[in-house]
VOPAGU-2260 file (C-alpha; in pm, 1 decimal, decimal comma):
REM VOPAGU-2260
SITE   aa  ch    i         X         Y         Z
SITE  UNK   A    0       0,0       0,0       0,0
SITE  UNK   A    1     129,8     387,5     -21,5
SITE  UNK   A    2     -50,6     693,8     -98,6
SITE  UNK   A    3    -167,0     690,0    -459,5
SITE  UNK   A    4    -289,1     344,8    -464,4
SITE  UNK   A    5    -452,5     108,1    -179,1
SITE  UNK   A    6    -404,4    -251,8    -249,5
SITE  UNK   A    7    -599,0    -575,9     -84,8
SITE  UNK   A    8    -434,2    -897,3    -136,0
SITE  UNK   A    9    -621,7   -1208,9     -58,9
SITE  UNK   A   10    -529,2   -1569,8     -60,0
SITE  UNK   A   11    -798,6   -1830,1    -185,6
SITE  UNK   A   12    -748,7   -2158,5     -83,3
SITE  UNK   A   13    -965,9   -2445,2    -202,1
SITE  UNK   A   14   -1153,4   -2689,1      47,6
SITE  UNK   A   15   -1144,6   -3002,1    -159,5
SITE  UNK   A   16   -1011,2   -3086,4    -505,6
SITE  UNK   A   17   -1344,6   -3020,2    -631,6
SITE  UNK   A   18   -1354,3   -2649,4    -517,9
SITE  UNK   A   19   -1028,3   -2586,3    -764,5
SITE  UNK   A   20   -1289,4   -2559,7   -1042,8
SITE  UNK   A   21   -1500,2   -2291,3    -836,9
SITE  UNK   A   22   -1111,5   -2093,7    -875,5
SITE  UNK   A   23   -1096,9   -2171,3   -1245,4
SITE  UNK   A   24   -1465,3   -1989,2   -1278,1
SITE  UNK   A   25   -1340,8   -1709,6   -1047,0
SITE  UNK   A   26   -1050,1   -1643,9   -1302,8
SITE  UNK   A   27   -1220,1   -1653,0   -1593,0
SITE  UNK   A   28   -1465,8   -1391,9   -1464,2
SITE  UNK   A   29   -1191,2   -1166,0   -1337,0
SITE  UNK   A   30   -1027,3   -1162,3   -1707,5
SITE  UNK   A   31   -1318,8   -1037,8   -1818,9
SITE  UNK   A   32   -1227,2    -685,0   -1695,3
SITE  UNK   A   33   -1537,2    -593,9   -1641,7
SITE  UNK   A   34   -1433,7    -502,7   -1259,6
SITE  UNK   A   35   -1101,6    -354,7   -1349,0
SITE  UNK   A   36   -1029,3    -317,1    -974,1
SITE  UNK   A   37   -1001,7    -715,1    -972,0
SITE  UNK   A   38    -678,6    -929,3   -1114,3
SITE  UNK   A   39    -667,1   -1269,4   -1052,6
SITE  UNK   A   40    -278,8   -1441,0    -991,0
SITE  UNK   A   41    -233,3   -1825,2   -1014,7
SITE  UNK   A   42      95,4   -1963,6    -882,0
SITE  UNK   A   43     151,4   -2192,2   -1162,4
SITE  UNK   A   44     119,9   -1942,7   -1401,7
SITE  UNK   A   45     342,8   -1635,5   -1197,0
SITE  UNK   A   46     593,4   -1895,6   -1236,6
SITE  UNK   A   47     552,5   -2003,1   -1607,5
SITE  UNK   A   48     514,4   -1565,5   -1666,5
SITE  UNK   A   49     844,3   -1529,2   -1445,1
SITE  UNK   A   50    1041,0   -1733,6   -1626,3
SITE  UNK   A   51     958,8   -1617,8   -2005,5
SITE  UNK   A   52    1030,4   -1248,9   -1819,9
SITE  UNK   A   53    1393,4   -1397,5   -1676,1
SITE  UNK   A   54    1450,3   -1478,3   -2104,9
SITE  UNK   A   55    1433,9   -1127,6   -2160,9
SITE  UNK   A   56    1716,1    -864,4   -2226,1
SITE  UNK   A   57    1659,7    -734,1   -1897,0
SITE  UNK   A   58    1672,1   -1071,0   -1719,3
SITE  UNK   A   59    1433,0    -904,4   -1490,9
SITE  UNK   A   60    1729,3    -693,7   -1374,0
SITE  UNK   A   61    1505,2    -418,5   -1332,8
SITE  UNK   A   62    1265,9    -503,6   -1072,9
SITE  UNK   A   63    1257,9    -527,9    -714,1
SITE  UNK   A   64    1381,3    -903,8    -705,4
SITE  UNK   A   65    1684,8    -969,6    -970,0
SITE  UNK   A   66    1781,7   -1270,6    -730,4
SITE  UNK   A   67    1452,7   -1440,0    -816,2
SITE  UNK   A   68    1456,5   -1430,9   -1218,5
SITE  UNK   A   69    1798,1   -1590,9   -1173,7
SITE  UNK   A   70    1662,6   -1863,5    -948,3
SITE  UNK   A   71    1400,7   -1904,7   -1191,7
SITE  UNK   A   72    1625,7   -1961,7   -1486,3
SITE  UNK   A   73    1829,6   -2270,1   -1304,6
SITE  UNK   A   74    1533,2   -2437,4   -1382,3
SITE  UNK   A   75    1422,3   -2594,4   -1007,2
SITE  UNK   A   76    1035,5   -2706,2    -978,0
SITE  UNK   A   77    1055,2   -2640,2    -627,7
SITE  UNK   A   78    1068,3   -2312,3    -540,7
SITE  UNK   A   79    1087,3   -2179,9    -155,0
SITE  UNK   A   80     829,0   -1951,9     -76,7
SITE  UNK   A   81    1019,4   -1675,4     -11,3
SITE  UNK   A   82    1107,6   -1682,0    -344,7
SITE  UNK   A   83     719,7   -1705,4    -439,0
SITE  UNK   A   84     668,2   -1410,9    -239,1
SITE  UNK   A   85     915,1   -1203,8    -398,7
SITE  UNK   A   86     748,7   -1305,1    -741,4
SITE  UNK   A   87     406,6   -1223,2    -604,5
SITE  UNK   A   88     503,8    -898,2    -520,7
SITE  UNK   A   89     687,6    -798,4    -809,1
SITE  UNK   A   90     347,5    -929,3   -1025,4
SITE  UNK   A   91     162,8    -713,3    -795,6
SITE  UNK   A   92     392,1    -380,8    -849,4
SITE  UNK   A   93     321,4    -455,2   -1209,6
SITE  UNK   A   94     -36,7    -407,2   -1147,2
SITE  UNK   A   95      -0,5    -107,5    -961,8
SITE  UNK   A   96     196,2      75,9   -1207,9
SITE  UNK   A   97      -3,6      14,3   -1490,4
SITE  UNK   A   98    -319,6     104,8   -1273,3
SITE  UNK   A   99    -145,4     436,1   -1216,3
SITE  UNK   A  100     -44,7     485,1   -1595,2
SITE  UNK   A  101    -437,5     404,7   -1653,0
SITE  UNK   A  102    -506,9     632,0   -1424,1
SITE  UNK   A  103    -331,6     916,4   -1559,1
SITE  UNK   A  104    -440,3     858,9   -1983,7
SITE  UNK   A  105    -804,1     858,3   -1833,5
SITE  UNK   A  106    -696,4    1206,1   -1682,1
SITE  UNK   A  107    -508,2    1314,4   -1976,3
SITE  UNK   A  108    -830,6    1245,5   -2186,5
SITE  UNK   A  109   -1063,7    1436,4   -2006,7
SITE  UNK   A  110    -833,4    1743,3   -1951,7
SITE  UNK   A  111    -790,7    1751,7   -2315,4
SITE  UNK   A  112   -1165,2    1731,5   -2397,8
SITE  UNK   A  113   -1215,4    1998,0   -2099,0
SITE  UNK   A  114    -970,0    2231,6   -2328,9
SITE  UNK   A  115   -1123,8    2180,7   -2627,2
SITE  UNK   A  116   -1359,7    2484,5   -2797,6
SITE  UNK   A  117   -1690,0    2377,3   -2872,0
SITE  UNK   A  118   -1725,6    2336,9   -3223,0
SITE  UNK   A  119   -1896,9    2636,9   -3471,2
SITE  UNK   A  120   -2237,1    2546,6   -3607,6
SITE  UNK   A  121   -2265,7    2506,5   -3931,1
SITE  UNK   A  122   -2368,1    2839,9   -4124,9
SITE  UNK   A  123   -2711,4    2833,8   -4314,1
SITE  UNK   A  124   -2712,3    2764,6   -4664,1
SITE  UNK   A  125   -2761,3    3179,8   -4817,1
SITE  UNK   A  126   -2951,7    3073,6   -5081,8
SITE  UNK   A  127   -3230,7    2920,3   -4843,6
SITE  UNK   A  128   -3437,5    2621,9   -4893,6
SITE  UNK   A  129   -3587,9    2552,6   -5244,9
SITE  UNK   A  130   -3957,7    2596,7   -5219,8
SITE  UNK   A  131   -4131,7    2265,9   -5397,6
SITE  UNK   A  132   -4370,4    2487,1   -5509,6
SITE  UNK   A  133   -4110,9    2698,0   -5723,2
SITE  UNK   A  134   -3945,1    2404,7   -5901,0
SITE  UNK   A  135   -3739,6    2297,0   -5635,7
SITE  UNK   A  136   -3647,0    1940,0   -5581,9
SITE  UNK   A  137   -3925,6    1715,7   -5428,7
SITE  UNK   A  138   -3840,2    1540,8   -5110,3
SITE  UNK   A  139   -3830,6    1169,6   -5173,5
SITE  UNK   A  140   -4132,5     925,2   -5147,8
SITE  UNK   A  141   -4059,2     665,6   -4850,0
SITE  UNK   A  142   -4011,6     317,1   -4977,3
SITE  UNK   A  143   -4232,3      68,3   -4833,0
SITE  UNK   A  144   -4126,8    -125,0   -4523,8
SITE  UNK   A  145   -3985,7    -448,8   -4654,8
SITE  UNK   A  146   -3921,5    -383,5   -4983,0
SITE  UNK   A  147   -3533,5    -312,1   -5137,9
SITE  UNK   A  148   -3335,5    -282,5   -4777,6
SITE  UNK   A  149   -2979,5    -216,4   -4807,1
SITE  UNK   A  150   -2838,6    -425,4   -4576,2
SITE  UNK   A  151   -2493,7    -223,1   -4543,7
SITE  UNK   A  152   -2629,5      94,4   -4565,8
SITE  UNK   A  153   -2875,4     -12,9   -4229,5
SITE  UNK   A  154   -2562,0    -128,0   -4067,4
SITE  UNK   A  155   -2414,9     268,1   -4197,2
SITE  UNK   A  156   -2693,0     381,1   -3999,7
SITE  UNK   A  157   -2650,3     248,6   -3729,1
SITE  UNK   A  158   -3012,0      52,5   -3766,9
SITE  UNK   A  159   -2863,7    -336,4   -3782,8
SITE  UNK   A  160   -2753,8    -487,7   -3520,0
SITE  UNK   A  161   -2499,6    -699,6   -3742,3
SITE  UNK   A  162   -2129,6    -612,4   -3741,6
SITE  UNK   A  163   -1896,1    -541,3   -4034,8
SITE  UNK   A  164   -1678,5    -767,5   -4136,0
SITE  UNK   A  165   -1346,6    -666,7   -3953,7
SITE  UNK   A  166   -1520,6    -448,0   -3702,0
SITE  UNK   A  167   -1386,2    -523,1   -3346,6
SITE  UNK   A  168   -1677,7    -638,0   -3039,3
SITE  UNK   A  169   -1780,5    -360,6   -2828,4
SITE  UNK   A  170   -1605,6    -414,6   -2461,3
SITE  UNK   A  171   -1872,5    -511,4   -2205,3
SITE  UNK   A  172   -1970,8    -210,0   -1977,7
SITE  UNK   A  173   -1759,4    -179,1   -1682,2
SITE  UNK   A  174   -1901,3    -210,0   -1388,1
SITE  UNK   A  175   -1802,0      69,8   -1101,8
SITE  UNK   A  176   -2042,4     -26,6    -803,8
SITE  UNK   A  177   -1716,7      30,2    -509,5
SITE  UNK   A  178   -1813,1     148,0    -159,0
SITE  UNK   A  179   -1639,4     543,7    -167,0
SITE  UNK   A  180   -1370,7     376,2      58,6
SITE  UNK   A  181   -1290,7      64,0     -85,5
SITE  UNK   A  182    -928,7     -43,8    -177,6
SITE  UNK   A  183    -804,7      71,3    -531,5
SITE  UNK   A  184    -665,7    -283,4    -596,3
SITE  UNK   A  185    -808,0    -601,5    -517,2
SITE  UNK   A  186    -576,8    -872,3    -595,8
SITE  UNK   A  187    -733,5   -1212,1    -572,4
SITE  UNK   A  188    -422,5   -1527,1    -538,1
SITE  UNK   A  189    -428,4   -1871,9    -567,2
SITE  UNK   A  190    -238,4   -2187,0    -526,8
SITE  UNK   A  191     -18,1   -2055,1    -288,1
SITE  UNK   A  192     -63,7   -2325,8     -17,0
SITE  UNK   A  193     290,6   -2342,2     172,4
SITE  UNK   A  194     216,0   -2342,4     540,1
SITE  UNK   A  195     507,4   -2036,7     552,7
SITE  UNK   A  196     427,5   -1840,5     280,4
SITE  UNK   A  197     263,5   -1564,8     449,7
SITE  UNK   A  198     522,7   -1513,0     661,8
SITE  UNK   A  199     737,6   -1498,4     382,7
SITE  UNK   A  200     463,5   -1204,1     237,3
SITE  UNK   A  201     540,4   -1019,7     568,6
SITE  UNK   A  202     900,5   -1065,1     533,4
SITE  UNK   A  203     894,3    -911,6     181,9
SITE  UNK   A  204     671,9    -638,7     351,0
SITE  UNK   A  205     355,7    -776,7     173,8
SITE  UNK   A  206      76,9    -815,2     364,2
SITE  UNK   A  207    -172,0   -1059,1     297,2
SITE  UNK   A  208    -580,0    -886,6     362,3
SITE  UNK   A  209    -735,6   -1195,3     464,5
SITE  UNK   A  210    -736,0   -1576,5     402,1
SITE  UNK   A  211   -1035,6   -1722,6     165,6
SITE  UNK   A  212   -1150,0   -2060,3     206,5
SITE  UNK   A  213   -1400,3   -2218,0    -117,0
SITE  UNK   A  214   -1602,9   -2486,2     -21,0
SITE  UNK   A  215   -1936,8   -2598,8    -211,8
SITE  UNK   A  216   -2174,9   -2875,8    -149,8
């Protein structure tokens, strides 16, 4: 946590085998993005994510861990959990920054609309309107309903609810329901079951919200 952004992490631990597909649903709904407060962190994958990061030019030199990405690159399955800790955290860090870089484009886009000059109306036409009545043009007669629809020129207006080919999916609408004091971050982990590992969190000055148990019937 520090001034610009509050962060809640929270471990999820299942109750039975079973429950690990209740996690797999939770993740998929987090990805979503349709909370954008909510990321979702699976150990198996941190790993598998720090390791392709430890391949890069940086060798994950520039992060708060260097010692980790090296440990990661000897290639041992069984990593300590202070290691894991260290991993979770830098992950975490990730988030935050680009939350904060988020953060500021959204601000940068509505200073610049703030600035901008409302636009100048368009000037009448001086010559006026043609009066039918004087030989100007006749307004069109309305085709019947039914008959010779344009299929692209209904999606032009906006009147089909088809897509173009090549047009991207609208984004589902983003849901922004938070209690005014709620934590900027909420950072949802699992698979980290190691009976030490949050004392390794507090150790790496992480601290862990609360512990989540999922159970079903």
């Amino acid at each position: 946590n520090d001034d610009e952004l509050k962060t809640s992490v929270y471990l999820i631990s299942p109750d039975k085998v079973e429950d690990k597909l209740q996690l797999q649903m939770l993740g998929s709904a987090v990805e979503t993005n349709v909370r954008q407060k909510f990321v979702y962190i699976e150990k198996d994958s941190l790993v598998a994510q720090g390791k392709e990061h430890g391949k890069g030019k940086d060798n994950g030199s520039k992060t708060a861990f260097p010692e980790v990405f090296a440990l990661l690159k000897s290639g041992d399955e069984l990593l300590p959990s202070s290691t894991l800790a260290k991993l979770l955290k830098v992950k975490i860090l990730e988030y935050r920054d680009n939350e904060l870089s988020r953060r500021e484009e959204l601000q940068k886009g509505k200073t610049g609309t703030a600035s901008r000059s409302p636009a100048k109306s368009a000037s009448p036409d001086k010559g006026g309107k043609k009066d039918a009545k004087k030989g100007g043009k006749k307004s069109p007669v309305k085709k019947e309903s039914g008959t010779n629809i344009d299929p692209e020129a209904e999606i032009a207006r906006g009147k089909c609810p088809l897509k173009k080919r090549g047009e991207e999916k609208e984004e589902p609408a983003k849901i922004d329901d938070y209690p005014e004091f709620s934590p900027d971050l909420f950072v949802l982990c699992v698979g980290f079951e190691q009976a030490d590992f949050i004392a390794e969190c507090h150790k790496t000055n992480l601290p862990i919200t609360s512990l989540l148990k999922s159970s079903s019937n």
